[in-house]
Phi, psi and omega in degrees: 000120151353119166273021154201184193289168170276168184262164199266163206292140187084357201276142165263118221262159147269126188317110181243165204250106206236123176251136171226175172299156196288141213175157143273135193268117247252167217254345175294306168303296147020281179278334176295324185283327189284342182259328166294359203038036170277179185230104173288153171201132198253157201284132147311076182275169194296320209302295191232150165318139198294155172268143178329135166279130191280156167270216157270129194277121161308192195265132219302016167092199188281339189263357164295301162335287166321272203322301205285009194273287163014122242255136178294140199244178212278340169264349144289334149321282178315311202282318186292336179285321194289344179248350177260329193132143176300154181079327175291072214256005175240155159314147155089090174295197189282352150279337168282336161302323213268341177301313222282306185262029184291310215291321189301359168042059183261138191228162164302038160246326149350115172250121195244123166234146177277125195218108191070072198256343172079189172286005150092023188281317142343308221243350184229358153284314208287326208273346201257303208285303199252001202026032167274155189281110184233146144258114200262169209189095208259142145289333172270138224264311185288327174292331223266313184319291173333308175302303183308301169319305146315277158352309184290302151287001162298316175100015166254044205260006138267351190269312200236048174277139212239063188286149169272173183194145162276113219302350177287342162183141193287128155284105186235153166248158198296111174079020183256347184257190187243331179196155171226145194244145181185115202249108200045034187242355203274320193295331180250037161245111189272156178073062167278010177242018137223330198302321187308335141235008139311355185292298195301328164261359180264008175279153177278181173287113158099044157268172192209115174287120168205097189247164185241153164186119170330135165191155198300172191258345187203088190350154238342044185275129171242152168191173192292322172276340148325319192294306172271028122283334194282353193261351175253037183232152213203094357257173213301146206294191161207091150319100176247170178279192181257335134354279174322294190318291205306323161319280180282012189247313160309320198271353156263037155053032172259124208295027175349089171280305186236146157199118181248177140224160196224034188285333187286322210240052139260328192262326170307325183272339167308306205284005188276317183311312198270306183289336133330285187313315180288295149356242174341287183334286193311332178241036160244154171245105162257122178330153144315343185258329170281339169261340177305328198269293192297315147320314166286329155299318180271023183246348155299263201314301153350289163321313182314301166295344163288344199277276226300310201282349164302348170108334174291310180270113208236155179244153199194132154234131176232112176253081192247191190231135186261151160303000000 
């Protein structure tokens, strides 16, 4: 048992000194003292010699790396629904989707496209929430199979289809949507200096654009934890600033209603997300291939969150009107 309280979920803790009975320290606690930044130590019994003090564990390595690079695998898909939400594999579920696209005034008339649609949770709240028509668009082939298949039991596997696409170029047709959509996914799309403006022609007249997207505090800004979150990603993300976005989105004569950032409350919902999760995890019996994954997820996120508190990795909601 501890000798003093855990810090309360959302709370950022300062690294304390958590003494326990002499033991093995069960694997659960482990990753809770490592995403907390506690420091584990086992209590001195009279019996045996005391054990070496472990440090904070450092960051799970190259084969972690590897893994998170990778085509998604079914135990990460999971590991990733359970703390984000069915259907979800990023912060912010389905009520924060439905805040996010209310200014859209999406009706059953809607033609919607999805860009980095994921398992497609996004996209079957709006055809469910809104009755509109979304088509969604995954670059990983097994996530994009994986959406569909959901959707079809959903029983939206017209409303809400879920296609694969190559991130190298985006299929969007000309002058057909009402809106295109996008929730942290823009940032792992290579040639945005072309897709963006294809964005623009694939808007209907008075269509309307609206994305979330990871982006630098300045055009072209870097540092090393920016470095290591951009390395566990396949292939390396491209980062623009919210400038960059707004800039060229101007110069095509689209109507910049909102450009916020909204990074406090994206890393507020990670850390909120992932230490809940971990909490519930410590009373679940998880497989080995489940914990390598609830590890490797929060050693993502994790990153994530050093890129943000460096000061470098920024969140942008961008919202316009085509003419």
């Amino acid at each position: 048992m501890a000798e003093s309280a855990e810090p309360e979920i959302g709370e950022e803790p300062s690294p304390k000194l958590y003494r326990l009975k002499s033991g093995r320290v069960p694997f659960m606690l482990r990753l809770k003292s490592w995403w907390q930044g506690l420091e584990l130590k086992e209590r001195e019994a009279p019996e045996l010699p005391p054990e070496p003090e472990p440090k904070r564990p450092a960051p799970l390595g190259q084969d972690t790396i590897e893994r998170l690079k990778q085509p998604w695998q079914p135990e990460r898909i999971a590991m990733a629904q359970a703390i984000w939400g069915q259907g979800f594999l990023t912060p912010g579920g389905p009520e924060y989707v439905e805040y996010m696209v209310k200014p859209l005034g999406l009706t059953n008339e809607s033609v919607v496209l999805d860009i980095g649609a994921a398992l497609g949770g996004p996209a079957r709240l709006m055809a469910k929430e809104f009755n509109a028509w979304i088509t969604g668009l995954e670059s990983d082939a097994g996530l994009a199979e994986q959406a569909m298949a959901m959707s079809t039991q959903a029983g939206l596997a017209k409303k809400a289809p879920i296609e694969h696409f190559d991130r190298t170029h985006v299929p969007i047709d000309e002058a057909k949507y009402h809106c295109i959509f996008s929730k942290e996914a823009l940032f792992r799309i290579e040639n945005k200096e072309e897709l963006v403006p294809r964005i623009k022609s694939g808007l209907k007249p008075r269509g309307q654009l609206l994305f979330s997207d990871f982006v630098v505090s300045k055009p072209g800004a870097s540092n090393d934890a920016l470095t290591a979150w951009a390395e566990v990603h396949h292939p390396t993300p491209e980062f623009w600033a919210k400038e960059d976005y707004v800039s060229r989105l101007t110069a095509l004569k689209l109507d910049v209603r909102v450009d916020e950032d909204i990074t406090d409350r994206l890393r507020s919902e990670i850390l909120h997300g992932c230490a809940k999760f971990v909490d519930s995890a410590a009373q679940a019996e998880l497989t080995r291939l489940d914990k390598v994954a609830l590890a490797s997820e929060l050693e993502y996120w994790a990153r994530c969150v050093a890129a943000i508190d460096s000061g470098v990795l920024r969140v942008c909601r961008i919202h316009c009107i085509s003419h």
